[in-house]
C-alpha positions as CSV (number, residue, x, y, z in Angstrom):
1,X,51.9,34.7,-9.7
2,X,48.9,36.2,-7.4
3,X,50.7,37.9,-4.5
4,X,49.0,39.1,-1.4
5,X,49.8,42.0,1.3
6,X,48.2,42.4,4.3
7,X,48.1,46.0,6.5
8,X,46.0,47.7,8.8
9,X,46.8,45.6,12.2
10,X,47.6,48.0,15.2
11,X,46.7,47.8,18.8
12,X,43.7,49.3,19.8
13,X,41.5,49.3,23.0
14,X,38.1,47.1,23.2
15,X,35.4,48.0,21.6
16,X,37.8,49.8,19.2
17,X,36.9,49.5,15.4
18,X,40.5,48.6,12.5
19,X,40.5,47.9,8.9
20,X,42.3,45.7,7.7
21,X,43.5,45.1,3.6
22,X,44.5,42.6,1.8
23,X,46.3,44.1,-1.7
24,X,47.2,42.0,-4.3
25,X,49.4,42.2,-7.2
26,X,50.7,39.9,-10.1
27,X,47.1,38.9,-10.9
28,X,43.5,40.0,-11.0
29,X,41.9,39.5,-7.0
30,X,38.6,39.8,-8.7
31,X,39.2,36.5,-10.1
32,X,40.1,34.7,-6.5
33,X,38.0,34.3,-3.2
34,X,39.7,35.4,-0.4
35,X,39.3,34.9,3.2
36,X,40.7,35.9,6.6
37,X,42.1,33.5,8.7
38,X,43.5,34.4,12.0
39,X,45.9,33.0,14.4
40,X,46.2,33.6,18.5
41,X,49.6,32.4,20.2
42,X,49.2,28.4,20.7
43,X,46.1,28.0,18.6
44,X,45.0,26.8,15.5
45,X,44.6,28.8,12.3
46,X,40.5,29.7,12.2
47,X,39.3,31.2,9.1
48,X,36.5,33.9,10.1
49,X,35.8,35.4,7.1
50,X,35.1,35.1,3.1
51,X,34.5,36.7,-0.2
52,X,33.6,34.7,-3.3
53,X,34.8,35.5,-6.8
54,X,32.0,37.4,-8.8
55,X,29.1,37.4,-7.8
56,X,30.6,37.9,-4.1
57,X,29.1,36.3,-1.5
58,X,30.3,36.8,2.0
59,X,30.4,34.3,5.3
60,X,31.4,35.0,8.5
61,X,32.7,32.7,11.8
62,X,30.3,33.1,14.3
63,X,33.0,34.5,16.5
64,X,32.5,38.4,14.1
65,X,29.5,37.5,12.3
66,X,27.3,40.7,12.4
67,X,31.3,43.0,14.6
68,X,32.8,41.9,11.0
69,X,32.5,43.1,7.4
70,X,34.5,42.0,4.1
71,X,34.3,43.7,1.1
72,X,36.4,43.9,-2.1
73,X,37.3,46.8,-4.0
74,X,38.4,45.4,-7.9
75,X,39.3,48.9,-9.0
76,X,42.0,48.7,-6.2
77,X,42.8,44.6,-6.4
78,X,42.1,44.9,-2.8
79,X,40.1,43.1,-0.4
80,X,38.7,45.0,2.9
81,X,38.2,43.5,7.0
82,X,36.6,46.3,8.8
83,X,36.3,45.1,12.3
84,X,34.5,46.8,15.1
85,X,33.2,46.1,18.8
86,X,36.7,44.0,18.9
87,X,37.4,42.5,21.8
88,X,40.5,40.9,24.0
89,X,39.9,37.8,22.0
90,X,40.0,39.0,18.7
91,X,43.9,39.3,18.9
92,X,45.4,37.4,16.8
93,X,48.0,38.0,13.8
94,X,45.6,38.5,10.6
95,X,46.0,36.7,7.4
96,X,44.3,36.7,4.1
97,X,44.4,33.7,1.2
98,X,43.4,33.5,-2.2
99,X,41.4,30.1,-3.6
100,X,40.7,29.9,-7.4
101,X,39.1,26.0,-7.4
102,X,35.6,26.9,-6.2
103,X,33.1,28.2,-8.3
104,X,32.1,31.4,-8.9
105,X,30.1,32.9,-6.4
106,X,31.5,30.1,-3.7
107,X,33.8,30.7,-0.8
108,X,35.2,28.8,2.1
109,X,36.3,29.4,5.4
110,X,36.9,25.9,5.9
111,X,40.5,25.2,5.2
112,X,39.8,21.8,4.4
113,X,37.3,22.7,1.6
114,X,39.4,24.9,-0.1
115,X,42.5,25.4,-2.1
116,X,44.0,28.8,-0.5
117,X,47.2,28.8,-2.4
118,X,48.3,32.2,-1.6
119,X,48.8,33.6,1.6
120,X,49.9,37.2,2.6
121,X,52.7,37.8,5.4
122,X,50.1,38.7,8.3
123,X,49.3,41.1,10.1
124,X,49.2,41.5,14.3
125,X,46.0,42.7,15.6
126,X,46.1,43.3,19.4
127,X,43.0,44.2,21.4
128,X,43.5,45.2,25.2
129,X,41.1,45.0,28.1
């Protein structure tokens, strides 16, 4: 069973750059797409980011596209968020989920349109003024 770990969250000022990863264990990442969904206090669950399974393709939310990055590392079973320019609004506690039902080379941000059956424990990203 695919488990997922999330680190990396901190507070930091704006304009400040974190890394966030998402390690898994129990099964082979490479094989999964993953995305990042994040959650502020008294909103909904927005997915900002995704990898597909090989070949990876990424999309971003236009809320980070081009502040942003996700990346995979297979060698590590570990998927990257490098985040920079972040701003008061980007805090949020940070998740990542792993979908195995799309093809290869497919990935979702779109809860709806995907099945993200695993979901890591968060992590709390907090971006002051």
């Amino acid at each position: 069973q695919l488990q997922l770990v999330e680190s990396g969250g901190d507070l930091v000022q704006s304009g400040g750059s974190l890394r966030l990863s998402c390690a898994g264990s129990g099964s082979t990442l490479g094989d999964y797409s993953i995305g990042w969904f994040r959650q502020a206090p008294g909103k909904e669950r927005e997915g900002i980011s995704c990898i597909s399974s090989r070949p990876s393709n990424m999309k971003y939310a236009d809320s980070v596209k081009g502040r942003f990055t996700i990346s995979r590392d297979n060698a590590k079973n570990t998927v990257f968020l490098q985040m920079n320019s972040l701003k008061p609004e980007d805090t949020a506690v940070y998740y990542c989920a792993a979908e195995s039902t799309l093809f290869p080379g497919i990935c979702t941000t779109v809860l709806a349109l995907g099945d993200y059956a695993y979901w890591g424990q968060g992590t709390q990203v907090t971006v002051s003024s």
